[in-house]
C-alpha positions as a Python dict, from the first residue, in 0.01 Angstrom:
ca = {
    (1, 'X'): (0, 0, 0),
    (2, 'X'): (-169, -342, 63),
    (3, 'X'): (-168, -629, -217),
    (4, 'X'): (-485, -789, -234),
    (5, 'X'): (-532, -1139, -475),
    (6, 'X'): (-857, -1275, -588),
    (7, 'X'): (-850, -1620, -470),
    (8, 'X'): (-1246, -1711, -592),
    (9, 'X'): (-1494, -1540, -764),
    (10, 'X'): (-1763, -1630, -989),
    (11, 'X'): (-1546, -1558, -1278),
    (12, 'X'): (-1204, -1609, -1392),
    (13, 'X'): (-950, -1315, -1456),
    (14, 'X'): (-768, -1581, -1722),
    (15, 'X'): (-850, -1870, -1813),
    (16, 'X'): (-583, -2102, -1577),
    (17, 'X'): (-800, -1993, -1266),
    (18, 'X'): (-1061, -2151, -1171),
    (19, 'X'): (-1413, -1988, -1056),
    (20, 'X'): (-1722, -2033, -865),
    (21, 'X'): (-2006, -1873, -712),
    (22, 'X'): (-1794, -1770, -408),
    (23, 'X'): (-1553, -1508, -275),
    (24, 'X'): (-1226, -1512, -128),
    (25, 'X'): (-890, -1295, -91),
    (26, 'X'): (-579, -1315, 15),
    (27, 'X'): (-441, -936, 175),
    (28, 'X'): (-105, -867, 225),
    (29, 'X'): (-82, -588, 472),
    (30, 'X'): (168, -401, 657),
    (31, 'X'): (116, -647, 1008),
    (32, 'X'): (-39, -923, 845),
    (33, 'X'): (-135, -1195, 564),
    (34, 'X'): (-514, -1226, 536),
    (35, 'X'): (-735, -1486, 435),
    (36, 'X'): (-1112, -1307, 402),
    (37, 'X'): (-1383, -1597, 279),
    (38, 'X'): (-1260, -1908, 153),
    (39, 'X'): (-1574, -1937, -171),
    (40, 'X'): (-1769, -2306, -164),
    (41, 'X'): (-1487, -2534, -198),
    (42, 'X'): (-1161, -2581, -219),
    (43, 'X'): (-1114, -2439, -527),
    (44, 'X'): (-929, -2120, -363),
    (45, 'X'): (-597, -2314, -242),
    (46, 'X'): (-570, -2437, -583),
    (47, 'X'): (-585, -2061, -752),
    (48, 'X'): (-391, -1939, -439),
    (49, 'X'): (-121, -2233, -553),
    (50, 'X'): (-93, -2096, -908),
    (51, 'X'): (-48, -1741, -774),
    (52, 'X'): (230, -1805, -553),
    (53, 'X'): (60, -1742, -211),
    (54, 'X'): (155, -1975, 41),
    (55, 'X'): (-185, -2004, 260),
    (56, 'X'): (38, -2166, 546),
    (57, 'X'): (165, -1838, 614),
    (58, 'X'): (-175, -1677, 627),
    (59, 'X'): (-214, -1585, 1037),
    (60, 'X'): (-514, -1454, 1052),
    (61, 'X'): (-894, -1542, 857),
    (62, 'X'): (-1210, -1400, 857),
    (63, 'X'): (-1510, -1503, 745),
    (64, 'X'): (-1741, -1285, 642),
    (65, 'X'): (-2106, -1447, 760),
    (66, 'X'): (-2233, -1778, 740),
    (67, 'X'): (-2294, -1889, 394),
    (68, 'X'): (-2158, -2202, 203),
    (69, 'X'): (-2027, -1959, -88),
    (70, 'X'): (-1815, -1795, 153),
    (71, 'X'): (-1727, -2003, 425),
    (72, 'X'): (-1753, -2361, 206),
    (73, 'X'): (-1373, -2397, 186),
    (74, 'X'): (-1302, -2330, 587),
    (75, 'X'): (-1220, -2725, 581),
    (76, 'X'): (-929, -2704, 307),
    (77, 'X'): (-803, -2396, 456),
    (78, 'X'): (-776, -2599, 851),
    (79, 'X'): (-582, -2861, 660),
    (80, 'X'): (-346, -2621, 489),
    (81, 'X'): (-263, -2380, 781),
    (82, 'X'): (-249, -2526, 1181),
    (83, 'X'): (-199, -2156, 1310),
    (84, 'X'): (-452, -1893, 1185),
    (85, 'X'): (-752, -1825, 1376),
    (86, 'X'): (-1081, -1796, 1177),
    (87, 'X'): (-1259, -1467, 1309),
    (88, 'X'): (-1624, -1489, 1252),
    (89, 'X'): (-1979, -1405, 1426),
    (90, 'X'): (-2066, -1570, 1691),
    (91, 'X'): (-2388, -1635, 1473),
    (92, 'X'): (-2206, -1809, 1177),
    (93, 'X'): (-2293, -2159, 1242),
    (94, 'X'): (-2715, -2080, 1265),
    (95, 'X'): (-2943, -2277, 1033),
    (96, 'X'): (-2932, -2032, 728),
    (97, 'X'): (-3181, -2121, 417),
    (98, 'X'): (-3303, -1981, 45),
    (99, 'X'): (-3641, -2089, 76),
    (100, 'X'): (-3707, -2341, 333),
    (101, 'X'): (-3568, -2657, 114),
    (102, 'X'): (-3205, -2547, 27),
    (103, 'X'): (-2986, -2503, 319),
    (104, 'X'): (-2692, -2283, 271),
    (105, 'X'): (-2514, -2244, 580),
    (106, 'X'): (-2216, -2402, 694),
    (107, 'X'): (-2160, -2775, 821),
    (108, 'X'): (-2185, -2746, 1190),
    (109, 'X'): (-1907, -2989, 1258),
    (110, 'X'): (-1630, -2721, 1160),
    (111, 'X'): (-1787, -2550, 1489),
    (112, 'X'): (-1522, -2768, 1716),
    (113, 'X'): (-1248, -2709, 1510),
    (114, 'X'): (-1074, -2499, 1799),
    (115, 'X'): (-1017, -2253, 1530),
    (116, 'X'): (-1289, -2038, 1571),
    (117, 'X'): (-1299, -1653, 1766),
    (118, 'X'): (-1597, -1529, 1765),
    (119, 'X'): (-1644, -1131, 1725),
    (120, 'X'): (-1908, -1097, 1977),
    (121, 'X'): (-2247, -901, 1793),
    (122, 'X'): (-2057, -575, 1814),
    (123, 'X'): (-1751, -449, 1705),
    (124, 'X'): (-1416, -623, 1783),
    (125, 'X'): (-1065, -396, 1749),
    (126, 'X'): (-798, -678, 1668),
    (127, 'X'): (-481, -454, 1707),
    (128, 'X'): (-430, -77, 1585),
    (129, 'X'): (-439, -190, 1200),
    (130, 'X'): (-737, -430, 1176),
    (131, 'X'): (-1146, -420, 1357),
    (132, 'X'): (-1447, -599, 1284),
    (133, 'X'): (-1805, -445, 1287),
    (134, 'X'): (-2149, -597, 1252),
    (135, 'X'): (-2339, -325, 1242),
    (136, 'X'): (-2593, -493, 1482),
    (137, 'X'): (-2779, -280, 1735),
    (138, 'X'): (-2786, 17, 1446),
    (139, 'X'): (-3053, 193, 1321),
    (140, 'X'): (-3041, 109, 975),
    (141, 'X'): (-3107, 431, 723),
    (142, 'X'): (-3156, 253, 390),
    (143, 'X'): (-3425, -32, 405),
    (144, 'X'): (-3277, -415, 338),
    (145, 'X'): (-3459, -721, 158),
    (146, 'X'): (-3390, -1036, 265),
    (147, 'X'): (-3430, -1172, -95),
    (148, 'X'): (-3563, -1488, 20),
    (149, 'X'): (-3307, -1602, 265),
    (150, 'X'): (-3378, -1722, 594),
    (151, 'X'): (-3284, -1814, 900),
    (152, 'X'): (-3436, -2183, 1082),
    (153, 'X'): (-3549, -2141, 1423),
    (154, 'X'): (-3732, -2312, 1694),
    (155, 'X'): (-4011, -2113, 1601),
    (156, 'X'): (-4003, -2192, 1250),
    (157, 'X'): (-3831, -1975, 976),
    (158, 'X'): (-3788, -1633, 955),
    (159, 'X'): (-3605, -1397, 763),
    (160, 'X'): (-3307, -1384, 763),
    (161, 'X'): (-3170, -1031, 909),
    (162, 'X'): (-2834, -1100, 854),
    (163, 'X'): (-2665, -1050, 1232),
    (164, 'X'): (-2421, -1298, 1138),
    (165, 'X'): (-2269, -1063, 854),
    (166, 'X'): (-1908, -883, 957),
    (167, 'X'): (-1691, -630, 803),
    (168, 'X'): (-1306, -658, 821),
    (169, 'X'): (-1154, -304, 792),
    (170, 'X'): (-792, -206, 775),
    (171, 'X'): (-639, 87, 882),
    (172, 'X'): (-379, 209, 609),
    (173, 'X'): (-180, 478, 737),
    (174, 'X'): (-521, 742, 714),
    (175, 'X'): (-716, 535, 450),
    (176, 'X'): (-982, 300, 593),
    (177, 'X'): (-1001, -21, 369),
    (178, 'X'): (-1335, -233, 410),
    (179, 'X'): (-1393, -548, 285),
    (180, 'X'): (-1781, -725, 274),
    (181, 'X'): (-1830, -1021, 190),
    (182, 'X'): (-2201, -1012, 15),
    (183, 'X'): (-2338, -647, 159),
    (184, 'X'): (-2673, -837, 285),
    (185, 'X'): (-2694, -514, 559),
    (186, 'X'): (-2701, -350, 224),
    (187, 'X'): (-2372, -143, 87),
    (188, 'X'): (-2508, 187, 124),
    (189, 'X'): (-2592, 131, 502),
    (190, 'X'): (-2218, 12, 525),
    (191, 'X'): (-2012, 323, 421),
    (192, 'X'): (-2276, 504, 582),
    (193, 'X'): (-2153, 383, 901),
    (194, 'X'): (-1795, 304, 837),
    (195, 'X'): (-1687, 565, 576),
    (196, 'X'): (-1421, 373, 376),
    (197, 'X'): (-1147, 528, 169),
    (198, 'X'): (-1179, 203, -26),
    (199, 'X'): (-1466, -58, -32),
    (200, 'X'): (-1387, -413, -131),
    (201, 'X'): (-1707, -697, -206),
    (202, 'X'): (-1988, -790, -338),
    (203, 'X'): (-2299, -593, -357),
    (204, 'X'): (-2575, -820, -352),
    (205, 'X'): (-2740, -685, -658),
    (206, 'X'): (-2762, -989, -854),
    (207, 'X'): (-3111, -1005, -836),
    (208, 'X'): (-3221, -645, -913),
    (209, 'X'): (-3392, -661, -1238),
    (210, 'X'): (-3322, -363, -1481),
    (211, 'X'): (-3642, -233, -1745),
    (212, 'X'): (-3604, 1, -2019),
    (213, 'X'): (-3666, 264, -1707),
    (214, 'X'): (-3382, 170, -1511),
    (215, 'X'): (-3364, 69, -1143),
    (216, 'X'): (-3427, 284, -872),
    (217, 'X'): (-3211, 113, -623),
    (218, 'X'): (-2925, 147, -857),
    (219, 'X'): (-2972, 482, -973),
    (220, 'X'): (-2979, 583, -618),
    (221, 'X'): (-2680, 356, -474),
    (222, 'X'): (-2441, 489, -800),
    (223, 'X'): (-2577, 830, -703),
    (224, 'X'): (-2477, 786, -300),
    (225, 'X'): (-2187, 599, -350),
    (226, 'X'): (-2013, 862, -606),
    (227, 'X'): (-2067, 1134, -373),
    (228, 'X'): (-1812, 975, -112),
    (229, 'X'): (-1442, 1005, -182),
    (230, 'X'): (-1421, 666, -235),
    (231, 'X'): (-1303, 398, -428),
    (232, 'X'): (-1533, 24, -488),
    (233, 'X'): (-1399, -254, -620),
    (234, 'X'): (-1701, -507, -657),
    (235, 'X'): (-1750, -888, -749),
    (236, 'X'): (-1906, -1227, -692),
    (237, 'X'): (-2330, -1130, -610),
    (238, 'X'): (-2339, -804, -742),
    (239, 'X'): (-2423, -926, -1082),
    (240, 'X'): (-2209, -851, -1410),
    (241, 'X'): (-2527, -668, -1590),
    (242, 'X'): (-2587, -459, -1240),
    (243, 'X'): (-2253, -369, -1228),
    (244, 'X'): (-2210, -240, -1635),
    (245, 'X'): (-2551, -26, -1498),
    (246, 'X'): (-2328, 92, -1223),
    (247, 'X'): (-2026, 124, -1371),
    (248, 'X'): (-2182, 330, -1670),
    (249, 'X'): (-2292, 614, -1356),
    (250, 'X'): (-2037, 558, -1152),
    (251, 'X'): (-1703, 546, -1399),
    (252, 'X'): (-1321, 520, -1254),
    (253, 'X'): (-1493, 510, -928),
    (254, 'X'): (-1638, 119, -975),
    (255, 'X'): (-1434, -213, -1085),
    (256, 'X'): (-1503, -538, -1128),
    (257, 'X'): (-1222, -796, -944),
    (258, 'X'): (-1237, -1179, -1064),
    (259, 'X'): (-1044, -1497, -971),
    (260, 'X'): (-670, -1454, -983),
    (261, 'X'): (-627, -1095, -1042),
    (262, 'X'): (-362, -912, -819),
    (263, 'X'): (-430, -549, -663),
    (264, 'X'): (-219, -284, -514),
    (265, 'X'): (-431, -94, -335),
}
């Protein structure tokens, strides 16, 4: 059994906990305390406060790719715990846009912190319990969008394909636990490849518009997803009105997680 607590998300599980557009947890697991994504500020110590966790016994971080709403509290975290490591990308720190006027990657100067090991663009085993995987170098079934993000280069910008995204999972006895922070390799392209017993993250839906006809990406993701023997629990960019769509085709299968709720999972 792992406990997992909401630390940020866009909304609050009651009203004492604060919430942003931003995602982090705190996982309790059989080796380890966890810190995955830290949202945009500091907000998550303060929620982590009022639930008890002490996030100077956290020894080990990840961050899930190199966004402000996820790695936007890395700062508060360095000032709250002098041991953890912060796993990440080796790509984290690149010049990450929505559009080309609003930046939203991380500030740069965290980079010589001393805290950071970087994954390498593969996959990384940490010990027997915990890996990383990018995905990177993989044939990707289901086509992605980059939804208007991109990525500043020398060259110019160009869209952003998302090599900087990673995916924590935990071995649990036989289950496989994953945990993604935003999906942008798209979710169905991640438990293609990695075959969770339980998914954990956002979906990156937010955006998908839904007509009197539906939406085709939904249908078929509620479709593919319900076919595994799976469990999702989903949150922060997947969108409260895409996930009632989901949740009404996908049932016990689907929940929604929000700031300063507690799992046992």
């Amino acid at each position: 059994m792992i406990k997992a607590a909401v630390l940020m998300e866009n909304t609050p599980y009651r009203p004492e906990y604060l919430s942003e557009h931003g995602l982090s947890l705190y996982l309790e697991t059989e080796r380890h305390r966890i810190l995955f994504d830290t949202g945009q500020s500091g907000n998550f110590a303060v929620n982590a406060e009022r639930l008890g966790i002490d996030l100077g016994l956290v020894d080990l971080c990840v961050l899930s790719h190199g966004h402000y709403d996820h790695g936007g509290g890395i700062r508060r975290f360095l000032e709250l715990n002098t041991k953890a490591m912060i796993y990440a990308s080796p790509l984290v720190f690149g010049a990450y846009y929505h559009g080309e006027e609003k930046y939203i990657g991380l500030d740069p100067a965290l980079s010589d912190s001393g805290r950071f090991r970087f994954s390498g663009e593969g996959d990384l085993v940490i010990d027997e319990e915990l890996s990383l995987s990018s995905l990177n170098g993989r044939e990707i079934p289901y086509p992605l969008s980059d939804g208007g993000l991109l990525e500043k280069t020398e060259d110019g910008f160009v869209p952003d394909h998302f090599r900087h995204e990673i995916y924590l999972m935990i071995r649990d006895g036989k289950r496989r636990i994953v945990l993604s922070g935003c999906s942008h390799k798209g979710i169905l392209n991640i438990v293609s490849f990695l075959r969770p017993d339980v998914c954990i993250g956002g979906f990156h839906f937010m955006k998908q518009e839904i007509s009197t006809d539906g939406n085709p990406l939904l249908d078929q993701t509620a479709d593919l997803l319900s076919r595994l023997d799976s469990e999702y629990y989903t949150c922060h960019c997947t969108g409260r009105e895409q996930y009632a769509y989901l949740k009404a085709r996908m049932g016990e299968k689907l929940h929604y997680i929000s700031a300063g709720q507690i799992l046992e999972i």
